[in-house]
Structure formats: C-alpha cells, structure tokens
N, C-alpha and C positions, 0 to 999 in steps of 0.2 A: 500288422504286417511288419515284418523285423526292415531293417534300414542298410543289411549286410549282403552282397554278393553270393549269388548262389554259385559254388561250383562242383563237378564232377570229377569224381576221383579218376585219376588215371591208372588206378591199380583195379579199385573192385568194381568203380562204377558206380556208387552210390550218391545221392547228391548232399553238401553240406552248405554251411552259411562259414563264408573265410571270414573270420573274426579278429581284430587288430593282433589280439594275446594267443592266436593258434600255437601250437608248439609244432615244429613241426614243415614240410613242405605245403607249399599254397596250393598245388595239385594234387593232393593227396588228403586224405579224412584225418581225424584223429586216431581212426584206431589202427591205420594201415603205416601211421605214421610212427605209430609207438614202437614198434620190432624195430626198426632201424636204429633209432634214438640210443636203445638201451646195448646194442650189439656194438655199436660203433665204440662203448663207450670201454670195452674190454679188449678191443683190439690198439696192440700198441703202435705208434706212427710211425709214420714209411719213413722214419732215420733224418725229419727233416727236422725240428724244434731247435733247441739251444744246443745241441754241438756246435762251438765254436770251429774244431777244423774244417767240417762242412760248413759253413758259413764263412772264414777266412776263402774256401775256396771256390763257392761262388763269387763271391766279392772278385777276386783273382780273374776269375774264368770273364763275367761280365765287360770287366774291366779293359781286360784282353781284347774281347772281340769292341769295345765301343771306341779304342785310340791304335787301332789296329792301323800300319800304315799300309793303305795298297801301290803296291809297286805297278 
C-alpha cells in the first residue's frame, strides 16, 4: 500500500496518489493538469514583469496611498 494521499480530481473525477514531485495543481490529476501547464506557457503576461514604468508606478501609487495624510 503506497504511503501517498489519495485525491480526487476536481476536473474529471478520477482518483490519484498527490505525490511530493506532482507537476501541476494538488486538485487536479496529471493528465487534467497538463493542458493548462502547456497553454499558459504561450500566452504573454498581463503587462506586469520587468517594465520598469509600471513598477515605478506601482511603487508611486502604494506609496501614496500608505503616507497619505487624512485631513
């Protein structure tokens, strides 16, 4: 008898053993997990990464609202 948690996929239903090196969501199998992994992987980011002026102006914006004086 294995020594691993059995869980049930929240997609198909199936049951699996969550395993330390699963790839993938803990709720979901491996093979329900695979289409996401590979999809995600060609779509480009929602414009947050290393641009610097968006990051200057979060920093900005945060900053604003955290020494904000209330009158």
């Amino acid at each position: 008898m294995s020594s691993f948690p059995i869980r049930t996929c929240a997609i198909c239903g199936e049951e699996f053993e969550l395993k330390p090196d699963k790839p993938g969501f803990a709720n979901r199998c491996p093979a329900c997990s695979e289409p996401e992994d590979s999809g995600s992987a060609s779509k480009p980011s929602a414009g947050f990464g290393n641009d610097r002026e968006a990051n200057a102006e979060r920093r900005r914006v945060i900053r604003d609202m955290l020494y904000r004086k209330d009158s």
